[in-house]
C-alpha positions in Angstrom: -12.3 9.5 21.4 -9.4 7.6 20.5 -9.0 5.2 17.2 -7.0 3.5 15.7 -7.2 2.5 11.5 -5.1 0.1 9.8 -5.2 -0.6 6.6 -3.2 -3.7 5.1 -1.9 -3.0 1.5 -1.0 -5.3 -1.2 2.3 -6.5 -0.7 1.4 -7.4 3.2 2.8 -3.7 4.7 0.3 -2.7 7.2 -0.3 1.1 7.6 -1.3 2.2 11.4 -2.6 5.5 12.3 -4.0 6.8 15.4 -6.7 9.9 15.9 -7.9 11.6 18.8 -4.1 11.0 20.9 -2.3 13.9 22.0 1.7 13.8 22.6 3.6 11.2 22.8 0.0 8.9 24.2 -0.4 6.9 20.7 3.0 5.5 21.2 2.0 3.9 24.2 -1.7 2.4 22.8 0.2 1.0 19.8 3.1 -0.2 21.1 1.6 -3.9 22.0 0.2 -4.0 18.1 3.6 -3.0 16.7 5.5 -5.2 18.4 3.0 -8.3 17.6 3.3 -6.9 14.0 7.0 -6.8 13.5 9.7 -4.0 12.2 8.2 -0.1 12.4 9.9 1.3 8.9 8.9 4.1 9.1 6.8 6.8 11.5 5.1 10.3 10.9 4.0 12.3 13.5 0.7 14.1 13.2 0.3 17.7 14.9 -1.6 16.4 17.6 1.8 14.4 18.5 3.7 17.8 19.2 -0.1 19.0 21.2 0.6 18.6 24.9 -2.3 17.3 26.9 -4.3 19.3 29.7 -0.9 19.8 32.1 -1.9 22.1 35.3 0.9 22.5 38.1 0.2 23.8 41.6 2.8 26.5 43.0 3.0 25.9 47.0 2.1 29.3 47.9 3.1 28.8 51.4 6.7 28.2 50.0 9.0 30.2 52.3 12.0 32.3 50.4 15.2 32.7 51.9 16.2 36.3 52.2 19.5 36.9 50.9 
């Protein structure tokens, strides 16, 4: 389940952070919010950032190969 916490401190700085995103995906669902909200200062990845989601590929197995 994705979620997203802020949390607004003191002096008006408002600290984002995303849970249940893996790669590069909270980039996208935050980017609206970020740019409404102003200047990003500064970013830290999680581990789930450098997590790659469920990826399959398919080999054609009918592929011919040229003989060489």
């Amino acid at each position: 389940m994705e979620r997203l916490v802020f949390r607004i401190l003191q002096d008006g700085t408002v600290e984002e952070t995303v849970s249940g995103v893996k790669g590069n995906g909270c980039l996208n669902l935050t980017e609206k919010v970020e740019e409404a909200l102003g200047v990003v200062q500064y970013r830290k990845e999680k581990p789930e950032y450098y997590e790659q989601s469920n990826v399959s590929f398919q080999h054609d197995q009918n592929e011919i190969k040229e003989q060489t």
